[in-house]
LUMFIVEX-316161 format. One line per field, with one value per residue: residue number from 1; residue in one letter; z, x, y of N, C-alpha, C in turn. Coordinates in steps of 0.1 Angstrom, whole numbers, always signed. Atoms other than C-alpha are relative to their C-alpha. Layout:
num <- NUM, ...
residuo <- A, ...
n_c3 <- Z, ...
n_c1 <- X, ...
n_c2 <- Y, ...
ca_c3 <- Z, ...
ca_c1 <- X, ...
ca_c2 <- Y, ...
c_c3 <- Z, ...
c_c1 <- X, ...
c_c2 <- Y, ...
REM end
This chain:
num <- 1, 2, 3, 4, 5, 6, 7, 8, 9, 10, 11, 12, 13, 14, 15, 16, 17, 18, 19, 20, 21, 22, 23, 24, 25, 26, 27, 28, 29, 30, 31, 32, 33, 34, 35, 36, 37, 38, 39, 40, 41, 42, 43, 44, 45, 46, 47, 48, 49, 50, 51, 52, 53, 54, 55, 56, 57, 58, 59, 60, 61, 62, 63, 64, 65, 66, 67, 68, 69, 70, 71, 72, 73, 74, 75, 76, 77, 78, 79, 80, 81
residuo <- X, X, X, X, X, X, X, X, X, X, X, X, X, X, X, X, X, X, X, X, X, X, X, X, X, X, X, X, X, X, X, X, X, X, X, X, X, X, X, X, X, X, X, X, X, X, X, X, X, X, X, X, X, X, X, X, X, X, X, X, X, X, X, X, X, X, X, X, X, X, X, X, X, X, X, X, X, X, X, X, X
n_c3 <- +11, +3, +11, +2, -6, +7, +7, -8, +11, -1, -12, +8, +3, -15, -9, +10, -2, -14, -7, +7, -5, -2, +9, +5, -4, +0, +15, +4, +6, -7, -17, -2, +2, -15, -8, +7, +4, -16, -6, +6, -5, -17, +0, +6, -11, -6, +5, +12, +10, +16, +6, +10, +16, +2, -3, +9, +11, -10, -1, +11, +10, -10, -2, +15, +1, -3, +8, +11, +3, -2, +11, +6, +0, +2, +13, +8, -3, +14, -2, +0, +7
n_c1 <- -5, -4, -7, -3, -17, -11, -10, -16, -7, +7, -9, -16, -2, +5, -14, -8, +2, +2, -15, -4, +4, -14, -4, +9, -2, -16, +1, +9, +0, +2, +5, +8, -8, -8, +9, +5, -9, +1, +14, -2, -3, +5, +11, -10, -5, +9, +5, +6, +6, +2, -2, +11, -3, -3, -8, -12, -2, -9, -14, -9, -3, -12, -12, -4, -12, -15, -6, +2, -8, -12, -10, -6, -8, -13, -2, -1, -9, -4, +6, -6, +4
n_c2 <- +6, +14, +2, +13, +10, -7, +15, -2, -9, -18, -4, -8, -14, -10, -3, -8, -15, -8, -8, -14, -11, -9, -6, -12, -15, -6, -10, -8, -11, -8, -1, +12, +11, +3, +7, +13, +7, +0, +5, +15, +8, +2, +10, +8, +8, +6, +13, +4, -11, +1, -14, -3, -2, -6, +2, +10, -7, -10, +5, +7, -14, -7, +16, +2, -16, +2, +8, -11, -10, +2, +1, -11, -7, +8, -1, +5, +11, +5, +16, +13, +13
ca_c3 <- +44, +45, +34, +11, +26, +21, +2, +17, -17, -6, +29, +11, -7, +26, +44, +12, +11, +48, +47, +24, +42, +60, +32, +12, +46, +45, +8, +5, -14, +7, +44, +36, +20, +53, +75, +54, +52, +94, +98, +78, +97, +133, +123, +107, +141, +153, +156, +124, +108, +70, +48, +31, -6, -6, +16, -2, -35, -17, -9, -37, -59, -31, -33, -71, -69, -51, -73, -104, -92, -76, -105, -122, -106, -113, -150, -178, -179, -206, -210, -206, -232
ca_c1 <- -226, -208, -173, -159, -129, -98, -71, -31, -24, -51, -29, +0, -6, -25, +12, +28, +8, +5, +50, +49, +28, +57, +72, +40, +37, +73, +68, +33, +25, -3, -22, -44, -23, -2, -31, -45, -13, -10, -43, -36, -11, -26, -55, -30, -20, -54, -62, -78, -79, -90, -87, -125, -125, -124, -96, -73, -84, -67, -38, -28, -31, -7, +16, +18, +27, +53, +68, +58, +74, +104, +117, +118, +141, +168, +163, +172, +188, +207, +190, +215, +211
ca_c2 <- -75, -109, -106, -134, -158, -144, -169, -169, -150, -117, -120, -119, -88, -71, -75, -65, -34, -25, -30, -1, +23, +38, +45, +62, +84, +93, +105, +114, +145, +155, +157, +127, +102, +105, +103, +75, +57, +61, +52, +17, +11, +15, -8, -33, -41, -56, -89, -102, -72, -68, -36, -26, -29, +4, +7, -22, -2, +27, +10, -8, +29, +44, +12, +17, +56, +52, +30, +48, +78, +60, +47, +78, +93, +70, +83, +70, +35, +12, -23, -54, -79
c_c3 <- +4, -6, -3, +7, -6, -2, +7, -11, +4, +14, -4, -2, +8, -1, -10, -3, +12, +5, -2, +4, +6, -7, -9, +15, -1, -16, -7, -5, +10, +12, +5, -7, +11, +12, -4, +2, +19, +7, -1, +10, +18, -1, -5, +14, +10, -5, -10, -5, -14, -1, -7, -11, +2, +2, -8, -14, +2, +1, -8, -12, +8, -4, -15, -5, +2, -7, -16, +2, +6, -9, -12, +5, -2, -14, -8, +7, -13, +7, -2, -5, +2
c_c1 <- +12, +18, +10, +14, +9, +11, +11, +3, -7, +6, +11, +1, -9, +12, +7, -3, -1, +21, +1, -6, +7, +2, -10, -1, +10, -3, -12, +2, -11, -8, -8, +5, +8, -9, -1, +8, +0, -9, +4, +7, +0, -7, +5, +7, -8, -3, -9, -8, +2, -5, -16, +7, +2, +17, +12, +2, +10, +18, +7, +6, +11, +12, +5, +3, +7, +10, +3, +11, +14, +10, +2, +7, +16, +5, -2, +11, +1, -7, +15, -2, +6
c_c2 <- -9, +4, -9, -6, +3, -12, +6, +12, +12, +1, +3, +14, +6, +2, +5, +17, +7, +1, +10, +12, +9, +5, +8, +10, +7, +8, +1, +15, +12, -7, -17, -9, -3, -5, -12, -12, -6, -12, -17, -8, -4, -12, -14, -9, -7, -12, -4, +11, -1, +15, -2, -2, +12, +3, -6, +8, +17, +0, -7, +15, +9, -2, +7, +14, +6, -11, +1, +12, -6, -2, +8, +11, -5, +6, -8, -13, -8, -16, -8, -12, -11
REM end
């Protein structure tokens, strides 16, 4: 299977999700988010490497659970009008 031409914007957010993998293994919850996260970023370091759809679908739900739970621990917060 063929897959389609990737635009500067789906490179973008590759390197935007492959910075954050560190940080999902560092505060993974369990064995295979850490692997997973690892893994991403071994293969991240080959020449014209591209994440599967799966994969990227993977990585963006990671990306966005750490980010979810990070900003709740801050708490509560007053809005600035």
């Amino acid at each position: 299977m063929r897959r389609a031409m990737m635009t500067l914007r789906d490179h973008e957010e590759i390197d935007r999700l492959v910075y954050h993998m560190p940080t999902v293994a560092t505060h993974a919850t369990n064995n295979w988010a850490v692997g997973f996260a690892r893994s991403i970023q071994r293969q991240a370091q080959r020449r014209n490497w591209t994440p599967s759809q799966k994969q990227l679908n993977l990585m963006r739900s990671l990306v966005s659970d750490l980010f979810a739970h990070e900003g709740n621990e801050g708490g509560d917060f007053d809005v600035v009008e």
